[in-house]
Phi, psi and omega in degrees: 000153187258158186306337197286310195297336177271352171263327184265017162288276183345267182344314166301297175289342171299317172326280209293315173272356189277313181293333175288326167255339166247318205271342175273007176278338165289117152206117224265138192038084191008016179209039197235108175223132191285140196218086191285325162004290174358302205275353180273014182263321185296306177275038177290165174258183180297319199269000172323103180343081214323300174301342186267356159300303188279338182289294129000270159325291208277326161304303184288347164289331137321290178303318183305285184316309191273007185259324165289019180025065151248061190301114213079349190288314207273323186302290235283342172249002152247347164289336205251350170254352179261341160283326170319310198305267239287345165335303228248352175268340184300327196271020171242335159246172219278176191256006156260009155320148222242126180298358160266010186301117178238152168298095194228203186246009152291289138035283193215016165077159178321288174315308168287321176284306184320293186316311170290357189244340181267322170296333165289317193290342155316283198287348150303300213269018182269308205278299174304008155214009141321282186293313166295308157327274182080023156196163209238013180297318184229064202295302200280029144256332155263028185234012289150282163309315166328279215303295191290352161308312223270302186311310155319325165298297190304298186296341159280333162288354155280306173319294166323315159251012155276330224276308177313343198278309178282000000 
């Protein structure tokens, strides 16, 4: 096995239980819940396989659902956010970047990984409590959730990739 495929294993259950055992018991003013997962979908690099993204996603997205008793909410908005990524990281680098090229704040600087990161964790955290909810009756409580999920997330992946740069 190569060292990239034994870091993103590691990542993987780091992921899976820190969200299973912690982060899913936070919920800051009833509607902020951090879904941290995310980022391990968020640092794929550019020459990454689509499907193996996709593959990826939806694995972590499984584990996330049976350990958060959410069946299907976390696969189906993190596979749908692991199809976005390699699009949407193509617009933030140069087209002579070196194709292994990943999404840090080295990479592509502070502003720009904030900005990708906060708009895929948007469209995560849009489709994942979308899906959890399914209705629209008490809209300014998921708009509520939208928002303080996304913001929260994003300042632990910042957090998350200063504490990694060192």
């Amino acid at each position: 096995m190569t060292t990239d495929l034994i870091k993103r294993m590691a990542g993987f259950a780091a992921l899976c239980l820190a969200q299973a055992l912690v982060f899913n018991r936070m919920h800051l003013f009833d509607c902020a819940t951090p879904l941290l997962y995310v980022y391990l979908i968020i640092i794929f690099p550019h020459n990454y396989p689509r499907w193996g993204i996709l593959l990826w996603s939806f694995t972590l997205g499984l584990a996330v659902d049976t350990f958060s008793n959410t069946p299907g909410v976390a696969s189906a908005s993190l596979t749908l956010t692991g199809a976005m990524q390699p699009y949407f990281f193509s617009l933030f680098i140069p087209r002579e970047a070196p194709e292994d090229t990943a999404p840090s704040v080295e990479t592509i600087g502070m502003a720009k990984f904030v900005f990708y990161a906060a708009v895929l964790v948007f469209v995560h955290c849009l489709a994942f409590f979308t899906l959890e909810t399914f209705h629209f009756f008490d809209w300014l409580h998921w708009m509520e959730c939208v928002g303080g999920s996304t913001v929260l997330t994003v300042l632990l992946i910042v957090t998350l990739e200063s504490v990694r740069r060192r």
